[in-house]
C-alpha positions in Angstrom: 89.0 100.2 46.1 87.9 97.9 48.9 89.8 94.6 49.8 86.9 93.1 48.2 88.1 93.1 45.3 91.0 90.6 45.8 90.5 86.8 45.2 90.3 84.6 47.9 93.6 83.9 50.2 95.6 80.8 49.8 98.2 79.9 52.1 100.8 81.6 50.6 103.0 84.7 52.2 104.8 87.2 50.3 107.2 89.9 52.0 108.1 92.5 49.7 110.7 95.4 50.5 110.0 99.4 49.4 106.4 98.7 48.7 105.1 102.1 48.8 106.8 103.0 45.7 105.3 102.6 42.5 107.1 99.0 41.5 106.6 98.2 44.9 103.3 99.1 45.1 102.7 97.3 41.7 104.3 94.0 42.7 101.9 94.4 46.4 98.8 94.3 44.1 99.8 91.6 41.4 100.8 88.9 44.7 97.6 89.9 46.2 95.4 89.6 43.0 97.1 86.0 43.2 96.1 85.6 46.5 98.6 85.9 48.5 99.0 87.3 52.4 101.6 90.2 51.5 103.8 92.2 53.9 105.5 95.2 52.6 108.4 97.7 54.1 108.5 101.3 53.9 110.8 103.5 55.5 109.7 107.1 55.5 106.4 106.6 53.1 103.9 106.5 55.6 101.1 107.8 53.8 101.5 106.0 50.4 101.9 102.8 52.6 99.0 103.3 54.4 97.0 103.7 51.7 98.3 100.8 49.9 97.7 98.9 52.7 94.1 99.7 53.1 93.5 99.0 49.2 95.0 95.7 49.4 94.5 94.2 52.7 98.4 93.8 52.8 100.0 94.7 56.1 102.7 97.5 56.0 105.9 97.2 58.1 107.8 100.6 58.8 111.8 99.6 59.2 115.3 101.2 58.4 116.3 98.0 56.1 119.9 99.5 56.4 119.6 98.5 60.0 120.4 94.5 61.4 118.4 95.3 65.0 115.2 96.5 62.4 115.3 94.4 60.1 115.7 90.9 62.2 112.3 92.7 64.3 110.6 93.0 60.8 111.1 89.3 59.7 109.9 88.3 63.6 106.9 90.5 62.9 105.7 88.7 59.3 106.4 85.5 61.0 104.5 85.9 64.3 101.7 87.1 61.9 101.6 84.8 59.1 104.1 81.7 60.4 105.7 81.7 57.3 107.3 83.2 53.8 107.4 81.7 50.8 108.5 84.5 48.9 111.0 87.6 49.2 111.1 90.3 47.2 113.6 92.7 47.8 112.4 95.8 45.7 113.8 98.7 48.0 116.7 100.3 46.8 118.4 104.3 46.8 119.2 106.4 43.7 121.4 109.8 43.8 122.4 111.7 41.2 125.8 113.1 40.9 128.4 112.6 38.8 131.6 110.0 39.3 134.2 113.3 40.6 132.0 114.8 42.9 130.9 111.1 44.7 132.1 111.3 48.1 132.5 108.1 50.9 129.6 109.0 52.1 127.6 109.2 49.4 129.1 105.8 48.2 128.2 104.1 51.5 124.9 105.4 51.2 124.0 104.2 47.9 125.6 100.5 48.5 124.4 99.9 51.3 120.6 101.1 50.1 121.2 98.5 47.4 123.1 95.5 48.6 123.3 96.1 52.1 119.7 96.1 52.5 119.2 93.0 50.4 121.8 91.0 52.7 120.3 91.6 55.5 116.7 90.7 54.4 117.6 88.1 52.9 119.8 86.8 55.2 116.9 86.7 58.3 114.2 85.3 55.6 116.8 82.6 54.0 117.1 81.3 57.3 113.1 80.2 57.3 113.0 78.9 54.0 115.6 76.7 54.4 113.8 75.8 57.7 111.1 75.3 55.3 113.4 73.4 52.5 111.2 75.7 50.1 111.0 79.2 49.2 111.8 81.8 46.4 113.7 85.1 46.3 113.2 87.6 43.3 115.7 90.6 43.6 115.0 93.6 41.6 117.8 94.8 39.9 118.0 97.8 37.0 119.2 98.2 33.8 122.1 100.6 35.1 124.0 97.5 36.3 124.2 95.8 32.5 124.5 98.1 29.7 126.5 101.4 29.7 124.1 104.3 30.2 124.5 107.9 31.6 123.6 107.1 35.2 125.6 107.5 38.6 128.4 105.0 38.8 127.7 104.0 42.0 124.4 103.4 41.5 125.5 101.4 38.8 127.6 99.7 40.4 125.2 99.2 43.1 122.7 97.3 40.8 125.6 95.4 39.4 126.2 93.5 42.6 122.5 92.1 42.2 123.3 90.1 39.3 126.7 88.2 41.0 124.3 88.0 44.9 121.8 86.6 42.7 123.6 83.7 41.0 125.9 82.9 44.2 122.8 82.7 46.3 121.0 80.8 44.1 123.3 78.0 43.7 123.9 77.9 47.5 120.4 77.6 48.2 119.5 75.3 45.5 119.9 72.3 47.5 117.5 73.5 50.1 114.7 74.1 47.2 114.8 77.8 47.2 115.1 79.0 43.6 116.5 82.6 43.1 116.3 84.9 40.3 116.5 89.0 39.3 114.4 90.8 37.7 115.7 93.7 35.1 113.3 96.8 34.6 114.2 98.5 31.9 112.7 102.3 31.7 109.3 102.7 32.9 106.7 105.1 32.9 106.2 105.4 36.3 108.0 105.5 39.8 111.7 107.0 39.3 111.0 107.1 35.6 109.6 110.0 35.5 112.7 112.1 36.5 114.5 110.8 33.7 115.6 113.9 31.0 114.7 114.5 28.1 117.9 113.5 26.3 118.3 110.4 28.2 114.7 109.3 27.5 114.8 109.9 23.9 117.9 107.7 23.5 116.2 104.6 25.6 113.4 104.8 22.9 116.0 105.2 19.7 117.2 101.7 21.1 114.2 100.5 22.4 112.2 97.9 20.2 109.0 97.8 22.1 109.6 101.7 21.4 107.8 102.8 24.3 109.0 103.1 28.5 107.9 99.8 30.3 104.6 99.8 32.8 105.2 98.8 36.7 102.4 96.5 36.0 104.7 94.7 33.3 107.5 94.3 36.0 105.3 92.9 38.3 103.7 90.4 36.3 107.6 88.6 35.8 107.9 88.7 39.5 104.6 87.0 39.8 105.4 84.1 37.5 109.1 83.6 38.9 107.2 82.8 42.5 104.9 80.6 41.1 105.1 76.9 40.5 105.3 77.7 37.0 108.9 78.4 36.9 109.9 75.8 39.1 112.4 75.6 36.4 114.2 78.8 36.4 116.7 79.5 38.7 119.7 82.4 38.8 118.6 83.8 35.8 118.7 87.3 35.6 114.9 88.5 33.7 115.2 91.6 31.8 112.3 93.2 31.2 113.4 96.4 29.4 111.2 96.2 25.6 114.1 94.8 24.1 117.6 96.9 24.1 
């Protein structure tokens, strides 16, 4: 698909973290549909990023989001190019599955820090423009794992957890610099990380499910969409679940 097809660009910029994954890579295409200059992250997809960046006409930044030194040259880099950022998404995250006994230090560091650690320090280096700005909007992706008990790793859920309470706390701290803040709950979805869920556990998400079917990245993105538009000027540290109903 050539960047053709995307409308017209409007002085809007959208950075968005883990974008060669398939929310992220969802969520890349909706913002540039909308017309929006996008930046993504990736940190060891080069291939799917590439590629995503030559459908879209996004540009793709490779960075260790784990890592302050990286992460501050990113957030240089998407300013030098674009001047600006008007919206944050901060979709990358880290999954491992292993259950609560076997969990060890490392393995908890790792997870945390792919979660929450990554999102502070974003967040941190792009909050610090918008309220230069006295505008902007942050969407965190959160998961399903960190509100309702389901057979998933504990520190994973624990992880996602935390995205609800940074949410809320950073929302009313940057309130009175006009960034609005909100998360975004997937629920199950067909694609992405989705697919490795079992059998058993699949089948139970449905039983309780009332859309009765796994959610589409496309879905997901949408939400995103309209929380960075001036349509929800109006919503602010809510936490969006988008799971078909459970």
């Amino acid at each position: 698909m050539s960047v053709a097809f995307w409308r017209k660009k409007v002085d809007r910029v959208a950075l968005i973290t883990g974008g060669s994954g398939a929310l992220g890579g969802a969520i890349v295409r909706r913002f540039r549909q909308e017309g929006y200059s996008v930046a993504f992250t990736y940190r060891s997809g080069e291939k799917p990023a590439q590629a995503l960046a030559e459908e879209t006409g996004a540009s793709a930044l490779q960075a260790d989001l784990t890592n302050g030194e990286q992460v501050g040259e990113m957030v240089r880099r998407v300013m030098e190019q674009f001047g600006r950022i008007d919206v944050l998404v901060n979709n990358a995250g880290a999954t491992q599955v292993m259950p609560f006994a076997l969990i060890e230090e490392e393995d908890w560091d790792l997870i945390l820090g792919g979660n929450l650690k990554t999102m502070f320090l974003v967040t941190r280096e792009v909050a610090r423009t918008m309220v230069a700005q006295r505008a902007g909007v942050i969407i965190n992706i959160g998961s399903l794992a960190g509100h309702r008990p389901m057979e998933v790793p504990v520190h994973y859920a624990t992880a996602k957890a935390g995205v609800a309470g940074f949410t809320i706390s950073l929302a009313k701290e940057l309130s009175r610099y006009g960034v609005r803040v909100n998360s975004v709950v997937p629920g199950l979805l067909e694609e992405g990380v989705g697919k490795l869920v079992p059998e058993k556990e699949r089948a139970e998400y449905l039983r309780y499910c009332m859309a009765g079917r796994p959610g589409k990245t496309a879905e997901v993105a949408e939400v995103v969409a309209f929380l960075a538009s001036d349509k929800a000027q109006y919503v602010n540290a809510q936490n969006i679940f988008v799971d078909g109903g459970i």
